[in-house]
C-alpha positions in Angstrom: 39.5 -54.3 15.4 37.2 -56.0 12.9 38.8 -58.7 11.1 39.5 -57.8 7.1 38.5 -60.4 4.5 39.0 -60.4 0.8 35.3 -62.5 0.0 34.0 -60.5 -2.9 36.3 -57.5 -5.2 33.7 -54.6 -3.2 35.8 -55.5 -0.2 38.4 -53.3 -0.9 38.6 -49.6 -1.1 40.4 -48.0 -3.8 43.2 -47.2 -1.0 43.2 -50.9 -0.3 44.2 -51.8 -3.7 47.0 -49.4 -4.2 48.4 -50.8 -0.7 48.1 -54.5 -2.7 49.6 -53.0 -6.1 52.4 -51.1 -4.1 53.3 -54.4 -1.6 53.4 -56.8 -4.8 55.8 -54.5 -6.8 58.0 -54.7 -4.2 57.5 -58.5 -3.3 58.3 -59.1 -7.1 61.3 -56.4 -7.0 62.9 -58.5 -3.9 61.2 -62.1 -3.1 64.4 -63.0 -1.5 64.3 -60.4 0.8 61.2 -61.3 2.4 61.6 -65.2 2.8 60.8 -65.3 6.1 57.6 -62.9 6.7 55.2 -65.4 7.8 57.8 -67.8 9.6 55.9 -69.3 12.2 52.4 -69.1 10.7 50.0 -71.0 9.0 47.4 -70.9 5.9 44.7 -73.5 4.9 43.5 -73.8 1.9 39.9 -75.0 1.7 39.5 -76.7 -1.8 36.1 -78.2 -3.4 37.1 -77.0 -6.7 40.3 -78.2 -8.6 42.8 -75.4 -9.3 46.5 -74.5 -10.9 47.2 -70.7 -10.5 45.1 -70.4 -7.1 46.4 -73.2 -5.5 49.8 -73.3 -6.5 50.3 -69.3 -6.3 49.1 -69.4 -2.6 51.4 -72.5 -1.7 54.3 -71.8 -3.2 53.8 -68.1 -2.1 53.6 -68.4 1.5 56.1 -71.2 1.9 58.6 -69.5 0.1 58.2 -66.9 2.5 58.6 -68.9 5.8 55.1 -69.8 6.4 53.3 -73.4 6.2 50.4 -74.4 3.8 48.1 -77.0 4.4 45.9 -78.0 1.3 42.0 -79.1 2.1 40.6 -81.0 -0.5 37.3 -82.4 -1.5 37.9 -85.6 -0.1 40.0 -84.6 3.2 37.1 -81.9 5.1 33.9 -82.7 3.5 32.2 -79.2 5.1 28.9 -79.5 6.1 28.8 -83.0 5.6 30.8 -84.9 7.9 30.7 -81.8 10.4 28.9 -78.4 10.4 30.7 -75.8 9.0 30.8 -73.6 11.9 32.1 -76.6 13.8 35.2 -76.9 11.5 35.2 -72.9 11.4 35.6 -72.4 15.1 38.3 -75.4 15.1 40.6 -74.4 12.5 40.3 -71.0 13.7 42.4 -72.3 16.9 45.0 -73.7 14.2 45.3 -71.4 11.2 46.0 -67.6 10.8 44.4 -67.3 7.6 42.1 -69.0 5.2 42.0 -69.6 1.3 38.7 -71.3 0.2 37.9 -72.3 -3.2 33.9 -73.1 -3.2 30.9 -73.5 -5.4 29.3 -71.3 -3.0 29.8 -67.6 -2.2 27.7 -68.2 1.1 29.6 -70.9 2.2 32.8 -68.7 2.4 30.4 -65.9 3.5 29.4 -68.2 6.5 32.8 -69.7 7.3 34.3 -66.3 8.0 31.6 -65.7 10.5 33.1 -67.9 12.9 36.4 -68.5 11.7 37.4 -65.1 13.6 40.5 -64.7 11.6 41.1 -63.6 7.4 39.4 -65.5 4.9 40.4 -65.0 1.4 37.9 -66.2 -1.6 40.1 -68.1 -3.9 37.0 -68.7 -6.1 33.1 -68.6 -5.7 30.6 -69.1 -8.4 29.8 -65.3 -8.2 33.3 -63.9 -8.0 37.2 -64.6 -8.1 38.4 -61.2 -6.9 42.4 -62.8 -6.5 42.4 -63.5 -10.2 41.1 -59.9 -11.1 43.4 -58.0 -8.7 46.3 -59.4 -9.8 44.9 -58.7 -13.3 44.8 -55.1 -12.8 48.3 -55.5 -11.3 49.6 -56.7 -14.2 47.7 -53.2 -16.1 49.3 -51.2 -13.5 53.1 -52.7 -14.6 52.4 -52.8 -18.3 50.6 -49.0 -18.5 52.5 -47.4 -15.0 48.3 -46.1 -14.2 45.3 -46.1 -15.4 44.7 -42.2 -16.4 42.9 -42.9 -19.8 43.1 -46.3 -20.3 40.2 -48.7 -21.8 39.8 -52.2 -20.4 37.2 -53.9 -22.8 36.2 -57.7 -21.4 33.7 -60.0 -24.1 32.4 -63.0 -23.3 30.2 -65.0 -20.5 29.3 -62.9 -17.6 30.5 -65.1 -14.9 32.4 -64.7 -11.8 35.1 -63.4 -13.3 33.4 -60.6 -14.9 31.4 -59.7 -11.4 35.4 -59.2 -9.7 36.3 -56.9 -12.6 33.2 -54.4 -12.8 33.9 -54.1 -9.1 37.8 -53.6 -8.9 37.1 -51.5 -12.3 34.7 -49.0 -10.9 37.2 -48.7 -7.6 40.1 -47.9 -10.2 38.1 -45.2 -12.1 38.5 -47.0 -15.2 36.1 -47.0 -18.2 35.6 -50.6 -18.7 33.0 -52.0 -21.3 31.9 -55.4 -21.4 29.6 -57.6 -24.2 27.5 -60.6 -23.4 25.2 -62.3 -24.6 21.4 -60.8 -23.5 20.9 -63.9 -21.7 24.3 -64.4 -20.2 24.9 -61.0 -18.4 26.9 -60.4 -15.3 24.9 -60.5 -11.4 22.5 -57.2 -11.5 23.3 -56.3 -7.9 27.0 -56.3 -8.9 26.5 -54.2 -12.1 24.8 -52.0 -10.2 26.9 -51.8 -7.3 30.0 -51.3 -9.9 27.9 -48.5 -11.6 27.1 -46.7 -8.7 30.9 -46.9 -7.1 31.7 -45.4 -11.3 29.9 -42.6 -10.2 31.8 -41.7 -7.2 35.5 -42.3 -8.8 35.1 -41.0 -12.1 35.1 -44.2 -14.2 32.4 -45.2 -16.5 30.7 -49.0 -17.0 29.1 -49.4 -20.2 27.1 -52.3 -21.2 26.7 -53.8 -24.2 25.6 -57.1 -26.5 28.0 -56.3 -29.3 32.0 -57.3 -28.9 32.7 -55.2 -31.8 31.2 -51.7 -29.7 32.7 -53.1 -26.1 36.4 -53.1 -27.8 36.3 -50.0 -29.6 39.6 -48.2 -28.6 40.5 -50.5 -25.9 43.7 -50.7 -24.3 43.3 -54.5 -22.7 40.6 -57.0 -24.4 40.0 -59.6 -21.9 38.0 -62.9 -22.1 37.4 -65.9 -20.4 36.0 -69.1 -21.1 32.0 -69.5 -22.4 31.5 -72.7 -20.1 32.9 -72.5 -16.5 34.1 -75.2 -13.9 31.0 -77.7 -13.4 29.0 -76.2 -15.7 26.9 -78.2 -18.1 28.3 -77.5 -21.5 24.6 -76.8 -23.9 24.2 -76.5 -27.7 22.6 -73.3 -26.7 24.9 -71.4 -24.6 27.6 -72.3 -27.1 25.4 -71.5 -30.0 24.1 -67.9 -28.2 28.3 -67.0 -27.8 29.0 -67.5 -31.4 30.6 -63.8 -32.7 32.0 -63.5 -28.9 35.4 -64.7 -29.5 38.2 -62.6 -29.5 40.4 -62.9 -32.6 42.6 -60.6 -34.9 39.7 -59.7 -36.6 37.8 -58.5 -33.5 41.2 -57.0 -32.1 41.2 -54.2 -35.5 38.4 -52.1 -33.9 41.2 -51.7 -30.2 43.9 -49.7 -29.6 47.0 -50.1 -32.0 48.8 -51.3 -29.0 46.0 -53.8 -27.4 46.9 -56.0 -24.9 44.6 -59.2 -24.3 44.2 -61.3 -21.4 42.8 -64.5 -20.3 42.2 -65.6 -15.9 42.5 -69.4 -17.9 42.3 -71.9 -18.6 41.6 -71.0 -21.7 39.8 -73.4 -24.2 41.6 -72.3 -27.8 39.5 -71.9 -30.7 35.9 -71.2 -28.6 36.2 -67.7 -26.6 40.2 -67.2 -28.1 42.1 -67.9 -31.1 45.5 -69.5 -30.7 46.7 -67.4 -32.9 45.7 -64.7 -30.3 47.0 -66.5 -27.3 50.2 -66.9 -28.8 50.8 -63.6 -30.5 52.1 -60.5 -29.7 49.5 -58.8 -27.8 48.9 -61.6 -25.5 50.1 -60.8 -21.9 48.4 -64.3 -20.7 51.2 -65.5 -18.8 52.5 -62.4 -17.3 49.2 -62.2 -16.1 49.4 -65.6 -14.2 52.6 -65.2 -13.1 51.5 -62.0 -11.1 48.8 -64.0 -9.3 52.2 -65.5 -7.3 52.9 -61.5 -6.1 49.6 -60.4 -5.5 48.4 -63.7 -3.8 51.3 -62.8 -1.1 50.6 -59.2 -1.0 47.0 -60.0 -0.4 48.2 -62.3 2.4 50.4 -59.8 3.7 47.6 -57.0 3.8 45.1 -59.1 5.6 47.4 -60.6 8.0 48.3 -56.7 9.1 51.7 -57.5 8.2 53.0 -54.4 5.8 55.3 -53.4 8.7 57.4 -56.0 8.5 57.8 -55.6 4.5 61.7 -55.0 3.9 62.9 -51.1 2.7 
């Protein structure tokens, strides 16, 4: 059987997700009851980035559940420069069950699970973060009970984040809109991937350069920050985002009920208000706290483990 990786959002088949959904509502329903499911097995996690939700919701989520968690930093592996990649691959393969890595580069993780020979879960690439965005539309699923009818608007950079949710959005059937800047617009092959997948499940991705038109009737605004990790932070890019942040005035043209999100962190006053973060349609930190569920249910999945979940 071909081993199953989560490396980019288009890994997973509509089916695949509900499987995630349905094993996190019940991981967050019971966590006590499944304490030890991975006793006896082990997880690295394969860091050149720093990290809080990633890191910590895949820690504490498979020790709390039996397993053991070995954190990889910059400093501790050094890939491809104290030993080749596939070296270190084919090593840890013989130690690990599974693998979380957390990269600059989407090939990298591309070419580690190559000869790793067991899952390999992207906890972060610069051209997607497809953790953060399924526990995102976990946390829709909870708040809404489906996603019959409902708008998911996202404004801002179009970054890794964005690629994960045009992907898992067009899976879900969803009408999602997004507005970026003309020259800050999400990876073509992904937006056209996501369109083409629309096609097939009945959702609908529209495109557009004006926040005001993207969050027209939404039912979840989401943003994320103009300037990601390592990125040089230009007079220009910030100057090209001005009239991209989401505030109550931007939040009149959504749904009387709107929900908004941020993945964090969140840099208050640029791409959000703090009067936004902090008022009453801000599900923010429901949202991170559901990383801690899905992260397990993603392990759980991969790791062909959903028969041992408890009834």
């Amino acid at each position: 059987m071909k081993t199953k990786h989560l490396i980019s959002a288009g890994d997973f088949e509509t089916d695949d997700l509900t499987a995630i959904f349905d094993i996190a509502a019940r991981i967050k329903e019971k966590p006590l009851a499944h304490s030890s499911m991975f006793s006896g097995k082990a997880m690295g996690l394969i860091f050149e980035k720093p990290s809080t939700r990633t890191w910590v919701s895949f820690e504490v989520g498979f020790s709390t559940m039996g397993g053991h968690a070995i954190y990889l930093g910059p400093s501790d592996i050094k890939l491809g420069v104290r030993e080749e990649l596939r070296d270190v691959a084919r090593v840890l393969g013989r130690y690990l069950d599974v693998i979380v890595m957390r990269t600059f580069s989407h090939k990298r993780i591309l070419d580690f699970a190559r000869y790793f020979g067991k899952p390999v879960v992207n906890g972060l690439s610069d051209l997607e973060h497809p953790c953060q965005v399924i526990g995102d539309f976990f946390t829709m699923r909870k708040l809404f009970g489906g996603f019959s009818g409902k708008r998911v608007a996202f404004v801002g950079d179009g970054n890794n984040v964005l690629n994960s949710l045009l992907l898992v959005a067009a899976r879900l059937g969803i009408r999602f809109a997004f507005a970026s800047p003309k020259r800050f617009m999400p990876n073509q092959q992904i937006l056209e991937r996501a369109r083409n997948i629309a096609s097939k499940t009945g959702g609908k991705i529209i495109m557009t350069n004006q926040p005001e038109k993207a969050v027209k009737g939404a039912d979840i605004v989401y943003t994320d920050v103009w300037f990601s990790m390592g990125e040089e932070v230009t007079a220009e890019k910030r100057a090209a985002f001005q009239g991209f942040q989401v505030n109550r005035v931007l939040l009149k043209q959504a749904a009387q009920n709107v929900r908004v999100m941020h993945c964090l962190p969140a840099h208050r006053g640029e791409e959000i208000t703090n009067e936004v973060v902090e008022g009453k349609e801000s599900i923010v930190f429901e949202q991170a706290e559901n990383r801690l569920h899905v992260q397990k249910a993603i392990l759980i999945y991969l790791m062909g483990m959903t028969n041992k979940l408890a009834s």
